[in-house]
N, C-alpha and C positions, 0 to 999 in steps of 0.2 A: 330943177327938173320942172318939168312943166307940165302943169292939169288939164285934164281936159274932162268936161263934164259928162256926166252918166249918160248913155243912150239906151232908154228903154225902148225897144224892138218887140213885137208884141209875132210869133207865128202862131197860125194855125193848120194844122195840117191831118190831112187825114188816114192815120195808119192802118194796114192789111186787118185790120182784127175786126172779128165776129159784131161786134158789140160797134151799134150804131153809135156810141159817142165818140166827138170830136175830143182826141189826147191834145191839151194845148200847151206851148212851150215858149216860152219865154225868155231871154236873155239880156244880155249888161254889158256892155261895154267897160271893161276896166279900166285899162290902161294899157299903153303901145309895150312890147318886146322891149329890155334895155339894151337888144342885140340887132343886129341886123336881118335875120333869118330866124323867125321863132321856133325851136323842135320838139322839145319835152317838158315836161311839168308833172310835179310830184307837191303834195299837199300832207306836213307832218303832224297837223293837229296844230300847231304855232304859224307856220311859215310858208310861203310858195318857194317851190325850186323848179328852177326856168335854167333848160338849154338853147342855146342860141349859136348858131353858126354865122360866119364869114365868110365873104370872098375871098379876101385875102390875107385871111388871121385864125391865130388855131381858134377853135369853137370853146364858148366861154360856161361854167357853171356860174348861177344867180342864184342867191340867196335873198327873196323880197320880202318887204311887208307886205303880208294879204293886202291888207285894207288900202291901201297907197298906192302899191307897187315899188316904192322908193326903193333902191338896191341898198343889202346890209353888207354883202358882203357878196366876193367875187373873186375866182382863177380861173385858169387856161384848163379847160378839160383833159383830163388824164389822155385820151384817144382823138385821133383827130374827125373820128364821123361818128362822134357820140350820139344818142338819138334820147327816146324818150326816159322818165325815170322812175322807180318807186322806192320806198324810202320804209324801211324795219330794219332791227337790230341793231340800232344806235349807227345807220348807213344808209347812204345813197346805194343805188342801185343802176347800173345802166347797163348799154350794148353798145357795139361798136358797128352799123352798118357795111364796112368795107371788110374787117377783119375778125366778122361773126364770132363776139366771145361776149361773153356775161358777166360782168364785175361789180363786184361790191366794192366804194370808197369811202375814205374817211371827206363826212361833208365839211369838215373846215379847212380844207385843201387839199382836195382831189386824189389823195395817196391811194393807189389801186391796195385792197387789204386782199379778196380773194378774187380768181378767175380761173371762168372753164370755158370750153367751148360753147357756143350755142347750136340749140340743134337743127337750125335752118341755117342755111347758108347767107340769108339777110334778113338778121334779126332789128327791131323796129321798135314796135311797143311794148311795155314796161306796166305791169301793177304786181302785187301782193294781196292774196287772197287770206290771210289773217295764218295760213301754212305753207300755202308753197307759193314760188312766183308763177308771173302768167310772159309769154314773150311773146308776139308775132311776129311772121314773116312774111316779106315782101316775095320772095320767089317762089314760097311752094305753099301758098295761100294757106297756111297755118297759124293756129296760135295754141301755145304747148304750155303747159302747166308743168310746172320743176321743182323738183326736189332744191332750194337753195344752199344747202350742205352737200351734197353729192353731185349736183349734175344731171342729177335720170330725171327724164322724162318720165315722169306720172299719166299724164294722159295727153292726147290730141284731137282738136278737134278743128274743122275747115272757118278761115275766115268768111265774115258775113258775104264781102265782096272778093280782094284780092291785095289791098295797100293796108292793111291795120297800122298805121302810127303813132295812134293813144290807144293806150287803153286803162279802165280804170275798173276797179270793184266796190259795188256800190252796199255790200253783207250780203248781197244776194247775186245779183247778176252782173253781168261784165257790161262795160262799156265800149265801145268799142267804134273811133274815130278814122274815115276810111279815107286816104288822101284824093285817089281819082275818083270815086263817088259823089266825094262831096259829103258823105251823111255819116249820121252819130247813129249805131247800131246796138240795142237793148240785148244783148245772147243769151242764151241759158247754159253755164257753164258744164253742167252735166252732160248734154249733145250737142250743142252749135246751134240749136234752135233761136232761131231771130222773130225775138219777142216785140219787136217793134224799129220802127225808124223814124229819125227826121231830116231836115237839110240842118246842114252847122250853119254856124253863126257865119261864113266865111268861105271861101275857095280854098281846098287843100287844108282840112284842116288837121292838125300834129298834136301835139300832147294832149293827153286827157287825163282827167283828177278826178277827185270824187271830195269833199269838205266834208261830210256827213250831212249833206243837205242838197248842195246843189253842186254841177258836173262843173270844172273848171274846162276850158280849151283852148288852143293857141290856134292862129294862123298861120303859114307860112305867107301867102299873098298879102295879108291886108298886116300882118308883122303887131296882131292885137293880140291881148291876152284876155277871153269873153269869160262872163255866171252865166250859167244855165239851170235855169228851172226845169226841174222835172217829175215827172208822175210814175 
């Protein structure tokens, strides 16, 4: 496999809020997608898990070394338009953008263990809020907090823009990765309030993490997988 050297990227940008300081952001160049189409990314306290789609091959689950990227391990996604993912209960967690359902799998090969519908009809981004999961949707600019044993929607609240494709929880607030926007969106899970923004590291950007420190993110254009510093 082949390395390629750290790029420290230095933004600075200046977001809606009150308070004249400049919020500064900073990001890392990791390392390329082992896929061709970078989608999802889930962060288990050990490990990156990376979705990656095809043109012409079913879309793949990765199992990397954070620190590397090196792939440990790897199949053929349960679904063929799997999207982003988050990872509790001893499981992955995904969606299926074409045939809107929400499944839990066994991560050492993909074995679908539960699934329900989702409650948008193009379900997308993917985290776990330490009780329920959180899902967006592309068509009816939502992102829904769920019961993961049952199914029921807990609450709804509007996407920051209208594409949520990552999203991530950071103990406190959602993250939240818009693909036609361009920008990584701070929300406040109790009303949809947008506590802040910036540009991604990238065009179109897809999965979003959270490490206990700094926001993980994927490309779909430039097929990287960035750290993100944040405040």
């Amino acid at each position: 496999m082949k390395t390629f050297p750290l790029i420290i990227i230095t933004l600075l940008l200046i977001a809606p809020l009150i308070s004249c300081d400049l919020p500064l952001y900073s990001y890392i160049l990791l390392y390329p997608s082992p896929g061709e189409l970078a989608v999802g990314l889930e962060y288990d306290g050990t490990y990156l898990w990376h979705t990656a789609w095809f043109k012409d091959a079913q879309p793949k689950v990765y199992k990397l070394d954070y620190a590397t990227g090196s792939v440990l391990a790897s199949y053929d996604a349960p679904t063929e338009h799997i999207e982003d993912l988050a990872y509790f209960d001893d499981g992955l967690w995904s969606c299926d953008w074409y045939d809107a359902i929400i499944y839990k799998m066994d991560p050492s090969d993909g074995t679908i263990l539960i699934q329900f519908p989702s409650p948008g009809p193009r379900p997308v981004g993917m985290a776990y809020d330490g009780q329920y999961l959180w899902c967006g949707d592309t068509e009816d600019d939502k992102l829904y907090q769920i019961d993961p044993v049952t199914g029921v929607v807990i609450k709804e609240i509007d996407s920051p823009y209208g594409y949520p494709e990552g999203i991530a929880y950071d103990g406190s607030n959602l993250w939240v990765a818009d693909f036609l926007s361009n920008k990584i969106y701070k929300v406040n899970p109790a009303n949809g309030t947008v506590l802040d923004s910036f540009d991604a590291p990238a065009e179109n950007p897809e999965g979003l993490a959270f490490d206990g420190t700094y926001l993980i993110n994927c490309s779909w254009t430039s097929g990287y997988i960035y750290r993100i510093e944040i405040q």
